[in-house]
Structures are given as C-alpha cells and as structure tokens.
LOKEFI-668867 format. One record per residue: residue in one letter; x, y, z of N, C-alpha, C in turn. Coordinates in Angstrom, 1 decimal. Example, Ala and Ser with C-alpha at 12.3 -4.5 7.8 and 13.67 -1.06 7.14 Angstrom:
2
SITE:A:13.2:-5.7:7.8:12.3:-4.5:7.8:13.2:-3.3:7.8
SITE:S:12.8:-2.2:7.1:13.7:-1.1:7.1:12.9:0.0:7.9
# end
This chain:
288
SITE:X:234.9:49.4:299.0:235.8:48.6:298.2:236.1:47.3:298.9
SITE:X:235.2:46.9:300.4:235.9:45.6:300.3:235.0:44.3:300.0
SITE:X:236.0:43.4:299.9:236.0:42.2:299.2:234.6:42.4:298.1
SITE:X:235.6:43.3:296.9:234.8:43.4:295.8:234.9:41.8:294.9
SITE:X:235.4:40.6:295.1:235.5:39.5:294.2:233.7:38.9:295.1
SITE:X:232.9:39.3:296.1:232.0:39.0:296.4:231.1:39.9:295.8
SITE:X:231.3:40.8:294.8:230.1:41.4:293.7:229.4:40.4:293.2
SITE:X:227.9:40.4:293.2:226.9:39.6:292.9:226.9:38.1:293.5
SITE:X:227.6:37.8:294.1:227.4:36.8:294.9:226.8:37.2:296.0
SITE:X:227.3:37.8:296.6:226.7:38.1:298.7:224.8:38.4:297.9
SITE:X:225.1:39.3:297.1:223.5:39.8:296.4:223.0:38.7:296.8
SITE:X:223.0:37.7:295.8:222.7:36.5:295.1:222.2:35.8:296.5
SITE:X:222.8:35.9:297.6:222.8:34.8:299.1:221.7:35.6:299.6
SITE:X:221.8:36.9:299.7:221.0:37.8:300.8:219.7:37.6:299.9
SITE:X:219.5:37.7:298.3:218.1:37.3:297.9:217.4:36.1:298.5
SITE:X:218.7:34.8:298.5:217.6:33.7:298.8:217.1:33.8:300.0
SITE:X:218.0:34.6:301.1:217.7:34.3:302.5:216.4:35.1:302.5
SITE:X:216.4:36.3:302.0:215.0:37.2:302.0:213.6:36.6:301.3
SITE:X:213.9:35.1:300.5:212.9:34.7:299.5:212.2:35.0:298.7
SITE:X:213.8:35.9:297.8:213.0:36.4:296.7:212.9:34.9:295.6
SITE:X:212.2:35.7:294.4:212.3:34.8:293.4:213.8:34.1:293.0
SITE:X:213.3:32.7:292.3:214.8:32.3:292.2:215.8:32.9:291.0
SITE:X:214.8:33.6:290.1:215.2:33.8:288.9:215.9:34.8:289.1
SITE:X:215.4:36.2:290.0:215.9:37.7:290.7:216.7:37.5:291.5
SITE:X:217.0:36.4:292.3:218.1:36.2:293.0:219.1:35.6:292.1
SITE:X:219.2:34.6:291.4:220.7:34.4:290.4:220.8:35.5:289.5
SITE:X:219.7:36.4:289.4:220.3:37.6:288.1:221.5:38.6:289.1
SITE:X:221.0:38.6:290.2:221.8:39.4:291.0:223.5:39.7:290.8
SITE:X:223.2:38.0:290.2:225.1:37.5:290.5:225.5:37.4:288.9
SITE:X:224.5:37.1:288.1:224.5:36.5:286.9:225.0:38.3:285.9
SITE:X:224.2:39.3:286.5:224.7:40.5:285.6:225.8:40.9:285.4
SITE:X:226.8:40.4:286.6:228.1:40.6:286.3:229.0:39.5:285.0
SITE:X:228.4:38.8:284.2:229.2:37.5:283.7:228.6:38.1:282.3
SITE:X:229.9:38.0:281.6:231.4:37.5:281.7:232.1:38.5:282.1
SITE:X:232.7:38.1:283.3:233.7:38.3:284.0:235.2:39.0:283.2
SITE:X:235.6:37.9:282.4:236.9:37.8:281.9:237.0:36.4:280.7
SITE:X:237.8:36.8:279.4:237.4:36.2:278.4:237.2:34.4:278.7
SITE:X:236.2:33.6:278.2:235.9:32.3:278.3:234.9:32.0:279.2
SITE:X:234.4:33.3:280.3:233.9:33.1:281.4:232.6:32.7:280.8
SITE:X:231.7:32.0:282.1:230.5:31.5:281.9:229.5:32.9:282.1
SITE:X:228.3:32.3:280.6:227.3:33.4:281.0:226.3:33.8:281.5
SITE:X:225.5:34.2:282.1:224.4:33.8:282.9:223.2:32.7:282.2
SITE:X:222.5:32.3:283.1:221.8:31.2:282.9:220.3:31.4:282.9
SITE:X:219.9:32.6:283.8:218.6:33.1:283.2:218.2:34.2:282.4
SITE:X:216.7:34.2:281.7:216.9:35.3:281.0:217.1:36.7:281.6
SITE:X:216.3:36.9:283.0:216.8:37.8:283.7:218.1:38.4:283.6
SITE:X:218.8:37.3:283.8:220.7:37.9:284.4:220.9:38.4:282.7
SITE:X:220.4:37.5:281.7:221.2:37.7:280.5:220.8:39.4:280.0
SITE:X:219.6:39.6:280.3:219.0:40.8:279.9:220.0:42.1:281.3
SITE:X:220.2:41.9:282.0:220.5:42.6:282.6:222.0:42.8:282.2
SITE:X:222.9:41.6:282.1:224.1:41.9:281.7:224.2:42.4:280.7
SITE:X:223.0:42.5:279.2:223.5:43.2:278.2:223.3:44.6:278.3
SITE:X:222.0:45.0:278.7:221.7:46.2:279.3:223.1:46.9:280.2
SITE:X:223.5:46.4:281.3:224.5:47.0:281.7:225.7:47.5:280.8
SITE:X:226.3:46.5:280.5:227.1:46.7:279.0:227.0:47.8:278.1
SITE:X:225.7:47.7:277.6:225.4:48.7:276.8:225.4:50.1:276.9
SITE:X:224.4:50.1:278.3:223.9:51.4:278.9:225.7:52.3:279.3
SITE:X:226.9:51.3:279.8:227.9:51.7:279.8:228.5:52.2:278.8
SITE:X:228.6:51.4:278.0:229.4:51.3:276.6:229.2:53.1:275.8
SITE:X:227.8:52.8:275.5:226.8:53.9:275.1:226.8:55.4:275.8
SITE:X:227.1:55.6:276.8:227.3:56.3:277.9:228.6:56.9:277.3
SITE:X:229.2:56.3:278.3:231.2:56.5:277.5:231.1:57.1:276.5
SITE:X:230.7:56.4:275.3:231.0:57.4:273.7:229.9:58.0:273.8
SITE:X:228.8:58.6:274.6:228.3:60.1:274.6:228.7:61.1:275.0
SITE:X:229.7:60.7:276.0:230.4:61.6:276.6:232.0:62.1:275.8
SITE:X:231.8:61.5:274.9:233.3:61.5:274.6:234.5:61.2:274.8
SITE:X:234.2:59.8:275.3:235.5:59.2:275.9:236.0:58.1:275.6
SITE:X:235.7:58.0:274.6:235.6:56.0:273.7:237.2:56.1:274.0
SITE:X:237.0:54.9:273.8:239.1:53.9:274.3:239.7:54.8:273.0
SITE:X:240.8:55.0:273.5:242.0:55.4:272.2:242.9:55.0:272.1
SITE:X:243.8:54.3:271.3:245.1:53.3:271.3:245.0:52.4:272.2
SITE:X:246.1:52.3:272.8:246.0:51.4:274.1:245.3:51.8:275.1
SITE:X:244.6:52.9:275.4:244.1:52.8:276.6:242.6:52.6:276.5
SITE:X:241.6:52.3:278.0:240.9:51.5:277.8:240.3:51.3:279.1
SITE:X:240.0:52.8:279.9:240.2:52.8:281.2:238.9:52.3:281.9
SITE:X:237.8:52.1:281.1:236.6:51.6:281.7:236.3:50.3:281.2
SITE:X:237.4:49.3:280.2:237.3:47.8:280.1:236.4:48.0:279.2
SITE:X:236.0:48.7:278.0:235.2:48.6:277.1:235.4:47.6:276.0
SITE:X:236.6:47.3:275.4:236.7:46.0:274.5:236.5:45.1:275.2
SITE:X:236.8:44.6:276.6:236.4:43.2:277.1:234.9:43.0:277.4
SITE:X:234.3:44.4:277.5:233.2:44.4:277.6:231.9:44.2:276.4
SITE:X:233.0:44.9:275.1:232.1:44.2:273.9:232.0:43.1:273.5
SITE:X:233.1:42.5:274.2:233.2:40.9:273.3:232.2:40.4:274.1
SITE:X:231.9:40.7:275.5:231.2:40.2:276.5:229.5:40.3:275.8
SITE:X:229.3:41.3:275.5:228.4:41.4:274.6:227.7:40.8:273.5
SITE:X:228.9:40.7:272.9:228.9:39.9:271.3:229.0:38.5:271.7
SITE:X:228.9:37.8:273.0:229.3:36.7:273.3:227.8:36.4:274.0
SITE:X:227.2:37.4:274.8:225.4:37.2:275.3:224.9:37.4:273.9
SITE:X:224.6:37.8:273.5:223.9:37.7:271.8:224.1:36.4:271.4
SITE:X:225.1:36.0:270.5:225.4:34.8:270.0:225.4:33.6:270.5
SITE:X:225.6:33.3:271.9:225.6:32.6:272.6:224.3:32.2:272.9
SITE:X:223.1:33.2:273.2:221.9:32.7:273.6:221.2:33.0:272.0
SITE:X:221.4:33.0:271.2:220.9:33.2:269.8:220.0:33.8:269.3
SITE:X:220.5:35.4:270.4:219.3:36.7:270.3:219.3:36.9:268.5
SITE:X:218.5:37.5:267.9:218.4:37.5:266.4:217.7:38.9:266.5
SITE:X:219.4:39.9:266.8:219.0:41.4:266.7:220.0:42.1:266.4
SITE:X:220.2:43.1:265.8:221.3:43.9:265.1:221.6:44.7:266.0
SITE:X:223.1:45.1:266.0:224.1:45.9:266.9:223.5:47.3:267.1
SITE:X:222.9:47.6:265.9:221.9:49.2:266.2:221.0:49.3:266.9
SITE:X:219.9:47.8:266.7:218.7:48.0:267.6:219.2:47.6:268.9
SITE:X:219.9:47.6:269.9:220.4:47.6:270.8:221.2:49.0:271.3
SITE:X:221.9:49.5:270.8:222.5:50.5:271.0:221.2:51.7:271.0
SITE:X:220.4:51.7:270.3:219.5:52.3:270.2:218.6:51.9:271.1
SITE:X:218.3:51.3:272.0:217.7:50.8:273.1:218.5:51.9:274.2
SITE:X:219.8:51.7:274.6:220.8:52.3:275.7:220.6:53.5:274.9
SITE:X:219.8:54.2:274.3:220.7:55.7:273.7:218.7:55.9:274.5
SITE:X:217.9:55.2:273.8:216.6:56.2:274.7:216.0:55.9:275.6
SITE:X:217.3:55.6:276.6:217.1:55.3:278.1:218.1:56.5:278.6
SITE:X:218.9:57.1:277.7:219.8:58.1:278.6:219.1:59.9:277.7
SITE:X:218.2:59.6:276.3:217.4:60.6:276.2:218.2:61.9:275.8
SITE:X:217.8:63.0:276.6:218.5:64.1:275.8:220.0:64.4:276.8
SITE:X:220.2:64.0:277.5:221.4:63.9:278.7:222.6:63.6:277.3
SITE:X:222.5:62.9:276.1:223.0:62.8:275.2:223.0:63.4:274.0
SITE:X:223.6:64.5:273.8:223.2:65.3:272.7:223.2:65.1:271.5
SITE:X:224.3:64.3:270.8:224.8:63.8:269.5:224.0:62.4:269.9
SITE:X:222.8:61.9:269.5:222.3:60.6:269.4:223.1:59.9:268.0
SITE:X:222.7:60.6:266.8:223.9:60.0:265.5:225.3:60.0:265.7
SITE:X:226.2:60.8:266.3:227.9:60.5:266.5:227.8:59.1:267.2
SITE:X:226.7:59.4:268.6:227.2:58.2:269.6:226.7:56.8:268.8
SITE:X:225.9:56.9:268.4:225.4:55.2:267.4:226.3:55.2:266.6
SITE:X:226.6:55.6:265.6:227.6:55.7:264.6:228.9:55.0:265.7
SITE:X:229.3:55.5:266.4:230.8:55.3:267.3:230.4:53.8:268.3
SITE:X:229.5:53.6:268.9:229.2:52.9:269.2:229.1:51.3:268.5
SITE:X:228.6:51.7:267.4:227.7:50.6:266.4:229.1:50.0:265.9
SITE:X:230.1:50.7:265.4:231.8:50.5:264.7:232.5:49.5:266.2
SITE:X:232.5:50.6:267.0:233.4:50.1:267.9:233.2:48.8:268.3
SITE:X:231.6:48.0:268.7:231.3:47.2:269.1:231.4:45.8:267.6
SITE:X:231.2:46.1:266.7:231.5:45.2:265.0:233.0:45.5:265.5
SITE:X:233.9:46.3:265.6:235.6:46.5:265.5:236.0:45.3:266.1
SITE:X:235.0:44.6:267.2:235.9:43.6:268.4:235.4:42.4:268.2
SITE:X:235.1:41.9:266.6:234.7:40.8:266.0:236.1:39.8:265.4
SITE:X:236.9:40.8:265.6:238.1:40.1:265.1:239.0:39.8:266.2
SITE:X:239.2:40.7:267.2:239.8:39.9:268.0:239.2:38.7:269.1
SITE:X:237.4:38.6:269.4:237.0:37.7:269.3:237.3:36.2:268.6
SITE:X:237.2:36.7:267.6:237.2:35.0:266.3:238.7:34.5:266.7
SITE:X:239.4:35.6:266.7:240.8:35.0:266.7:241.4:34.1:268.1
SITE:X:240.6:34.8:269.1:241.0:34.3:270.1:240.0:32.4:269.9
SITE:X:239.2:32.6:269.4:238.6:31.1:268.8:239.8:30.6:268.3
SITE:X:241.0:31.1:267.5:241.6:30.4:266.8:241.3:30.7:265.3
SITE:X:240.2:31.3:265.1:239.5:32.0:263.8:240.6:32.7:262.7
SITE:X:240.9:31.7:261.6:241.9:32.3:260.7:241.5:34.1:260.4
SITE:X:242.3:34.9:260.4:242.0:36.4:260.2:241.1:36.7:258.7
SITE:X:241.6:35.7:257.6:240.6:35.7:256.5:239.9:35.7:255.9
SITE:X:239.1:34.0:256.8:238.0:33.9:257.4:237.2:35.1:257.9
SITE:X:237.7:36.1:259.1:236.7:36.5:259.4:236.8:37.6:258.4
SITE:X:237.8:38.1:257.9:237.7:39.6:256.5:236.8:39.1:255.3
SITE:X:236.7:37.4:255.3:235.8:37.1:254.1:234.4:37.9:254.7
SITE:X:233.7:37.4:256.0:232.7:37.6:256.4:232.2:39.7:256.7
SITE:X:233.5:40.3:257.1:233.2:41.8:257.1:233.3:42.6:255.9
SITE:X:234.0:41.4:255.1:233.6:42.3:253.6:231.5:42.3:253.6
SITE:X:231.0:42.0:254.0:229.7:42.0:253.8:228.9:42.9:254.9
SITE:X:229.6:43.0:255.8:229.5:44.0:257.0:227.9:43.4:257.7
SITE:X:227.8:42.2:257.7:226.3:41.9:258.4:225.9:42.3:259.6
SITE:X:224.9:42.7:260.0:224.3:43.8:261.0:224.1:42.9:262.7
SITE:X:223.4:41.8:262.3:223.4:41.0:263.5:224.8:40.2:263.8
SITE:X:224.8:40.2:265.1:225.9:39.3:265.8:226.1:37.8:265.0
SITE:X:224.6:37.3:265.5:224.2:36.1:265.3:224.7:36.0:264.0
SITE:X:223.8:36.2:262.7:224.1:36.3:261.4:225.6:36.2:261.7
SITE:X:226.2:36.8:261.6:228.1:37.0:261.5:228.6:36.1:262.2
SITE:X:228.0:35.3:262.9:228.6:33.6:263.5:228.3:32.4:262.6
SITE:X:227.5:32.8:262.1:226.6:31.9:261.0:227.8:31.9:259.8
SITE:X:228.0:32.8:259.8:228.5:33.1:258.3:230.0:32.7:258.7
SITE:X:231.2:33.1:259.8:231.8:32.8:260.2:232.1:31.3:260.3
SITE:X:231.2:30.6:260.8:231.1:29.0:261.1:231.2:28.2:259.5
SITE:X:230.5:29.0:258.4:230.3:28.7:257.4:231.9:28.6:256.6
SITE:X:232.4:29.6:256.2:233.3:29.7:255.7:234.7:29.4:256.2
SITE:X:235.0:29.0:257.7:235.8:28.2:258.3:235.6:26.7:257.9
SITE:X:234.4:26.7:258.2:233.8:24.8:257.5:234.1:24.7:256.1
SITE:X:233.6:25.8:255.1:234.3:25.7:253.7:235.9:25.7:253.4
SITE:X:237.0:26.0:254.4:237.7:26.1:253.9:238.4:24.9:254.2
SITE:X:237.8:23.6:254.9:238.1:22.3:255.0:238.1:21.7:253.6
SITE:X:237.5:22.2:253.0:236.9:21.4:252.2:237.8:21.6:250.5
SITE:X:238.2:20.4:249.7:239.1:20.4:248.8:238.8:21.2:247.8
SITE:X:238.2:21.8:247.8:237.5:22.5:246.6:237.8:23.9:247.0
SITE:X:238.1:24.3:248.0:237.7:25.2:248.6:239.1:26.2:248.3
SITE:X:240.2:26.0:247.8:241.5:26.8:247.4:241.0:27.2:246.0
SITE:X:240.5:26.1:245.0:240.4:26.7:244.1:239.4:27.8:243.6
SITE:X:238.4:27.5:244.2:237.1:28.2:244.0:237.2:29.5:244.9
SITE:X:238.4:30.1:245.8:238.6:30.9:246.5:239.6:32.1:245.2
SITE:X:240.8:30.9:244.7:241.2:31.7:243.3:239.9:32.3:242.1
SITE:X:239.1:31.2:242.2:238.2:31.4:241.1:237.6:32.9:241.5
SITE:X:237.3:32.7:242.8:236.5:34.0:243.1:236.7:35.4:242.9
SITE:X:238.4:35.1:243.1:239.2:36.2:243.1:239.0:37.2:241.8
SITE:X:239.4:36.2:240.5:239.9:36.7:239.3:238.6:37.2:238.6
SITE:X:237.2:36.2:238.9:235.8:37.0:239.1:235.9:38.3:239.7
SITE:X:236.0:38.3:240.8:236.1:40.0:241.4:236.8:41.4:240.6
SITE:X:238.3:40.6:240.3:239.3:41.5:239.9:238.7:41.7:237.8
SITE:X:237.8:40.8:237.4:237.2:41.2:236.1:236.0:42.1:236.3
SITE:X:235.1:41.9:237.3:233.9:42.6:237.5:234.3:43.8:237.9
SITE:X:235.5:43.8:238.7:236.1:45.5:239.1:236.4:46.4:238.1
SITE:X:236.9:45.7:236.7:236.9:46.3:236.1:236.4:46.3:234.8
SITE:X:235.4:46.1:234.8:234.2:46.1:233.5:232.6:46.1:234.7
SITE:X:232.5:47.0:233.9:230.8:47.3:234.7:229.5:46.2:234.5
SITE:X:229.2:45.1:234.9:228.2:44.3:234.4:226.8:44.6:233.5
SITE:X:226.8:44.2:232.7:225.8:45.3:232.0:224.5:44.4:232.5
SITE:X:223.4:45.6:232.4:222.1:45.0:233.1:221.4:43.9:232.1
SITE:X:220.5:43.7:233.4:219.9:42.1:232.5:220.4:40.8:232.7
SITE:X:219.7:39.7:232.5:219.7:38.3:233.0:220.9:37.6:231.6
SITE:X:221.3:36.5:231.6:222.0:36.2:231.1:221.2:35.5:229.8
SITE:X:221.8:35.5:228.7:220.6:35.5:227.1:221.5:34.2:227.2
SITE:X:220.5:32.8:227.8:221.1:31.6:227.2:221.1:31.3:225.6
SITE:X:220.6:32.1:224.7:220.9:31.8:223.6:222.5:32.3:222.5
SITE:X:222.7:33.2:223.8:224.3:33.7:223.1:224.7:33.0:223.9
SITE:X:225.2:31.8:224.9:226.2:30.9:224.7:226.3:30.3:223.8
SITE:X:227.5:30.0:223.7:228.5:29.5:222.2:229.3:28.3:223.0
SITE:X:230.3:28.5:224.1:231.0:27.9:224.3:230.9:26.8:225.3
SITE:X:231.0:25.5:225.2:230.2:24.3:226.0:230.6:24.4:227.1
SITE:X:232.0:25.3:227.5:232.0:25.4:228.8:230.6:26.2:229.1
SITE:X:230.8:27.8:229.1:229.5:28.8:229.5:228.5:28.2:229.7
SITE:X:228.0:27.6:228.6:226.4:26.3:228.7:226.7:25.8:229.6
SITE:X:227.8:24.8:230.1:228.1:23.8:231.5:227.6:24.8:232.5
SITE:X:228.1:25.6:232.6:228.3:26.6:233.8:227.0:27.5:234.2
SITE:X:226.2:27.8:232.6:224.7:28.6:233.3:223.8:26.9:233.9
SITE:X:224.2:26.0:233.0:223.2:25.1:233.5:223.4:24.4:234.7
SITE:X:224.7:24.8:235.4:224.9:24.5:237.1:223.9:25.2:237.9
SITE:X:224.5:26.6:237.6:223.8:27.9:238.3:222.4:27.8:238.3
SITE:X:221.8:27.2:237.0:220.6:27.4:237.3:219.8:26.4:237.9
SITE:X:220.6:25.3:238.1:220.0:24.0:238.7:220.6:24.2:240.4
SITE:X:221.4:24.7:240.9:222.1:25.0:242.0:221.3:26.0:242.5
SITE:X:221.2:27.3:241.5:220.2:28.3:242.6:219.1:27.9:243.0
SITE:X:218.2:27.4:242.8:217.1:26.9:243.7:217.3:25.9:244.4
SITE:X:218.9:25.4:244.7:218.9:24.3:245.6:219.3:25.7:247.0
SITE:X:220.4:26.5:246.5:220.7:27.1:247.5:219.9:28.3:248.1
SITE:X:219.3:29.2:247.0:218.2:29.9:248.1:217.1:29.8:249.1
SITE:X:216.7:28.6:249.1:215.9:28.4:250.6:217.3:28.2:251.8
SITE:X:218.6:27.7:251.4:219.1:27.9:252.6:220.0:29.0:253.1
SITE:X:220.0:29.9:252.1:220.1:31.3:252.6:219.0:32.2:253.2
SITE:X:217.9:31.9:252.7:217.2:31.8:253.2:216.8:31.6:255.5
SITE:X:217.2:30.3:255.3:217.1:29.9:256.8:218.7:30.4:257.5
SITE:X:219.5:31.0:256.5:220.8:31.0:256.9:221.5:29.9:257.5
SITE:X:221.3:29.0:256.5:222.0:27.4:256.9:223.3:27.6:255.4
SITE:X:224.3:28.2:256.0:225.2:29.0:255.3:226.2:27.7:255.2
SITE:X:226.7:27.3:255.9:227.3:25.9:256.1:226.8:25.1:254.4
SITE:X:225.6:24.3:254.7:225.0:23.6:253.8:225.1:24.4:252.2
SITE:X:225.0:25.6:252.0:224.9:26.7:251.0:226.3:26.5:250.9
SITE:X:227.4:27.3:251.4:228.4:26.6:250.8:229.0:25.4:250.4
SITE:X:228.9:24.4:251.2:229.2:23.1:250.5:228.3:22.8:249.3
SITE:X:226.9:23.2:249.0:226.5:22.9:247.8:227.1:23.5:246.3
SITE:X:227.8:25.4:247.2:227.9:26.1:246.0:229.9:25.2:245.8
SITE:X:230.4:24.4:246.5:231.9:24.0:245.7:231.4:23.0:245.0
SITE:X:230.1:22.3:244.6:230.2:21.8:243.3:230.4:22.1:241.9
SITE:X:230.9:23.8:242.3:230.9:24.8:241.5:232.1:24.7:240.6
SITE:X:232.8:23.8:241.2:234.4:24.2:240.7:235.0:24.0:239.1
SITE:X:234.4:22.7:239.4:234.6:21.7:237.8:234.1:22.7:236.9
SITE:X:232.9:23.2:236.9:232.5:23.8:235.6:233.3:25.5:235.8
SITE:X:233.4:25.6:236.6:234.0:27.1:236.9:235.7:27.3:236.1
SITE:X:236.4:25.8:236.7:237.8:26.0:236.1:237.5:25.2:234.7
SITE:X:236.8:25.0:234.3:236.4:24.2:232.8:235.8:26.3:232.0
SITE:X:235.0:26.9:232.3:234.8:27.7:232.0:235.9:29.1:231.9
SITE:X:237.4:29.3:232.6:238.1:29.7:232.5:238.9:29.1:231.4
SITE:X:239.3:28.2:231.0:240.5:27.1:230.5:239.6:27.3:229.3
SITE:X:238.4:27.3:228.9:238.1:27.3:227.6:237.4:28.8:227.1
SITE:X:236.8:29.5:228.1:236.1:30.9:227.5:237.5:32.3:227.5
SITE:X:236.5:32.8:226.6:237.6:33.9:226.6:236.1:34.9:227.2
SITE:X:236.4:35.5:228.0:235.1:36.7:228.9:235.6:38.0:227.8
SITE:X:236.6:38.5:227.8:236.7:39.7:227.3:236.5:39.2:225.5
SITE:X:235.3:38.9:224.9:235.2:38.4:223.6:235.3:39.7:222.4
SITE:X:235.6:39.8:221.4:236.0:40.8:220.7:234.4:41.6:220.5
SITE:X:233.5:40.0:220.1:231.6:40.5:220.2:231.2:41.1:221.1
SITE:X:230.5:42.3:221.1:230.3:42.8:222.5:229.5:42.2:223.1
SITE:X:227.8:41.2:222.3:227.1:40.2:223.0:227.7:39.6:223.6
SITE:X:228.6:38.6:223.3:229.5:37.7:224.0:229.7:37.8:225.1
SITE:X:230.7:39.2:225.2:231.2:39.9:226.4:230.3:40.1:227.4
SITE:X:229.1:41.0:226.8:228.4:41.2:227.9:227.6:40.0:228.4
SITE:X:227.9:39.4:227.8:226.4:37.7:228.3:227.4:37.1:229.4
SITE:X:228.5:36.9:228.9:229.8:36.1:229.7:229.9:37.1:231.2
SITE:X:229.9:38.6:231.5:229.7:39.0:232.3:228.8:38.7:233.4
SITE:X:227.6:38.7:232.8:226.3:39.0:233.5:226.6:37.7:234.0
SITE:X:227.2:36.2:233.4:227.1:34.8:234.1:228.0:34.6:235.3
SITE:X:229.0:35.6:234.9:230.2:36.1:236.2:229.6:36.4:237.6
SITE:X:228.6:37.7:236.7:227.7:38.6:238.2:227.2:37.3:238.7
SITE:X:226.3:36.5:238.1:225.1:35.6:239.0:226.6:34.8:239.9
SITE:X:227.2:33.9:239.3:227.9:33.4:239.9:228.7:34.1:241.2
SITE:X:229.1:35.4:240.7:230.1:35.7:242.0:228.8:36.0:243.1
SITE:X:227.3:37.1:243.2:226.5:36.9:243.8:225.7:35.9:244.4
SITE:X:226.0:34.4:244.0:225.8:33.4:244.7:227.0:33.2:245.9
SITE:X:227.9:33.4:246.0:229.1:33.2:246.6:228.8:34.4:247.8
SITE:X:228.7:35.6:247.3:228.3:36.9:247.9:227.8:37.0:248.9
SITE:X:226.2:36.3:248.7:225.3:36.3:249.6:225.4:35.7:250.9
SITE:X:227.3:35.1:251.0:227.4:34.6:252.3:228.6:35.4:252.8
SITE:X:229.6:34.9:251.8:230.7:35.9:252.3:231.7:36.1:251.0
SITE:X:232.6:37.1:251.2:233.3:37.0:250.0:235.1:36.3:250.3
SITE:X:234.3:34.9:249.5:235.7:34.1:249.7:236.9:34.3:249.0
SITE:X:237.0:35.1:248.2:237.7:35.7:247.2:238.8:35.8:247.6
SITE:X:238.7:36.9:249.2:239.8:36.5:250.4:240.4:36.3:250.7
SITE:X:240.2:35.0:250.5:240.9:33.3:251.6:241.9:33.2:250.6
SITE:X:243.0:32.9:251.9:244.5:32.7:251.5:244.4:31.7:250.7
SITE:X:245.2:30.6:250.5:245.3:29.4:249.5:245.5:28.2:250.8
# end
C-alpha cells in the first residue's frame, strides 16, 4: 500500500529505463485513466484498450458474482467506473455496442461464470443506467437525454450523436412547437392503431394534409442519407421546417374524420411524420 498515488507512473518510468516500447511504457500509466470524473484519457491505443478491458473485465466480474452496487453503496467504484467507460468509447469514437463489449469480458472469464445471460442482461442495464448522470454532469437537460433513451440505442457513440442532436435542436425556434406537435402525434397514435399501408395521396381533401404529405415527401429523401451517416444534428434542423405545415395541418384537419378513408389516410400521414422524428429521438419529451 505505499505511495499508491504512484500507480502507473513508477510502471511507466521503470519501462523507459528498461527500453521498452514507447507505446507499452505510457499504457502502463495510461490503464489507470480516468482517474476521477473530467480526468484525461489515455493517449495510446494500447493504454485505451487496456483501460476498457480492465473496466469491464471488473465491472463483468462483480455482477457474476453477484454483487452489483445497490442504493448507495458502491464498494468497488463501479458507477465512476462506467462513466469512465462510456467516456473511452465516445471519446475515442469506438463504433461498438455495450453488448459486444460485455461479451468480450464475459468469454474471457468463461465458465468461472455461470449465469452468462443474468450477468449481460445486469451488466448491459447498469452500464446504459449511468448515461444520465453522465450528460447531466455535461449540464445535459434531463429531457434531452429521456428524448434519446426513449429509443434505447445500443452504441455509446450513436447515443452522443443523438444526444448532441437534440440539445442543438432545442436551440432552435421551432423547436417548442414541433416538440408540442410531437406530443399530441404520439398521444393520437397511442390511441388509434395506424392502419397498414402507405398514405393514398388521392384521399387528401384538405390543403393543409396535401401541404404536409408534399413536405414529407420532398424532406424524406433530403433526410435519409443523413440518418444514414448519423449526421443527426443536420436531420433535425432539416426536419423543423416541419412546423409551418404541421401547425397549419392541426388548425385545419380534423384526423378523427367521421369517413373512415379519411381517418385512416390522415393516420398513416401522422405515422410517417412522427417516424421521421423517431428515427432520431423522441422529442415529444422536451419540456417547452
């Protein structure tokens, strides 16, 4: 135990003196980082591969054994250790999901772990659970990030993307209304089932409806290549040109039409529209 604040440092000196490689000598020091929240993270791939490995192989471990944190306690630093995680991922802009990683540390410890589904399942939650106090410590409105876990996205990365998006959207003037719009979409689709099938531009009647499929349909092929690249940012700011025809389409249609064509055509234009929105996060959400 002594002068444990020289963990991976003294390593780090005795490598160069021995003349190892330079890259095996800073991982030495580098597996330990992050340290404590803001800390810097290592700088080669070595150190970075080793500190998420350690992490995990820990993390993974713990909830095989059955001993994941409970309330406040937290006796092997496992939430500072996930954010530390979720911070090597995103930070170096690994493009891998929370499972294929956990599943990496689970068949390295083999049958020593008997429940392989409990501990992924427990693992996979706990490490997504510490996305919010992450963001928040950014300063990350809580709404913001519940718009993005209504979607529950699998990679780190993806979920900063989408995160970064919808904080950038909610700068934007459009962005209260079309958050109400979303809403009242959701809370009609919740309760009337969309009926199947593309939307029959020949049953629009009402010049709003026509305004509004002839957006969507000129907008969706601007926005699917950048969902696509997940340039989610740009995809939202394209989809708030949405608004005008959106609050012109409430103020003049009536959705629940007495016609059932009607009804169901005015749905299905709901579905496409609220599924453009979807595909990033659900802003429905967001406070005003």
């Amino acid at each position: 135990g002594e002068f444990p604040e020289l963990q991976g440092i003294a390593g780090t000196y005795y490598a160069r003196l021995e003349g190892e490689n330079h890259e095996v000598a800073e991982a030495l020091g580098e597996q330990y980082l992050p340290k404590f929240a803001g800390d810097v993270l290592p700088q080669t791939k070595t150190g970075t591969t080793i500190a998420l490995a350690d992490r995990l192989d820990t993390l993974v471990g713990i909830f095989g054994i059955g001993q994941a944190p409970t309330g406040s306690k937290d006796p092997f630093a496992l939430r500072r250790s996930a954010i530390g995680i979720l911070r090597l991922i995103i930070e170096n802009e690994l493009d891998i999901t929370i499972e294929e990683l956990v599943n990496f540390a689970l068949q390295g410890y083999g049958d020593i772990i008997k429940d392989h589904d409990k501990t992924r399942t427990g693992a996979v939650a706990f490490l997504e659970g510490r996305y919010r106090a992450k963001y928040e410590d950014q300063g990350v409105a809580v709404d913001v990030i519940q718009a993005v876990q209504a979607l529950a996205p699998k990679s780190p990365l993806d979920f900063d993307k989408r995160v970064t998006a919808v904080n950038h959207f909610r700068t934007l003037p459009e962005a209260a209304a079309l958050a109400a719009a979303n809403k009242r979409v959701a809370n009609i689709l919740a309760k009337e089932a969309t009926p199947e099938g593309a939307v029959v531009e020949a049953n629009l009647v009402e010049s709003a409806e026509k305004a509004l499929y002839a957006e969507l349909q000129a907008i969706t092929p601007v926005v699917q290549p950048l969902l696509a690249a997940r340039n989610y940012t740009e995809a939202l700011s394209k989809l708030a040109a949405l608004r005008a025809p959106i609050d012109a389409f409430f103020e003049g249609v009536m959705v629940m039409a007495d016609d059932a064509e009607l009804k169901a055509n005015r749905l299905r234009l709901l579905a496409q529209l609220r599924d453009l929105f979807t595909a990033i996060a659900d802003v429905s959400v967001l406070q005003g």
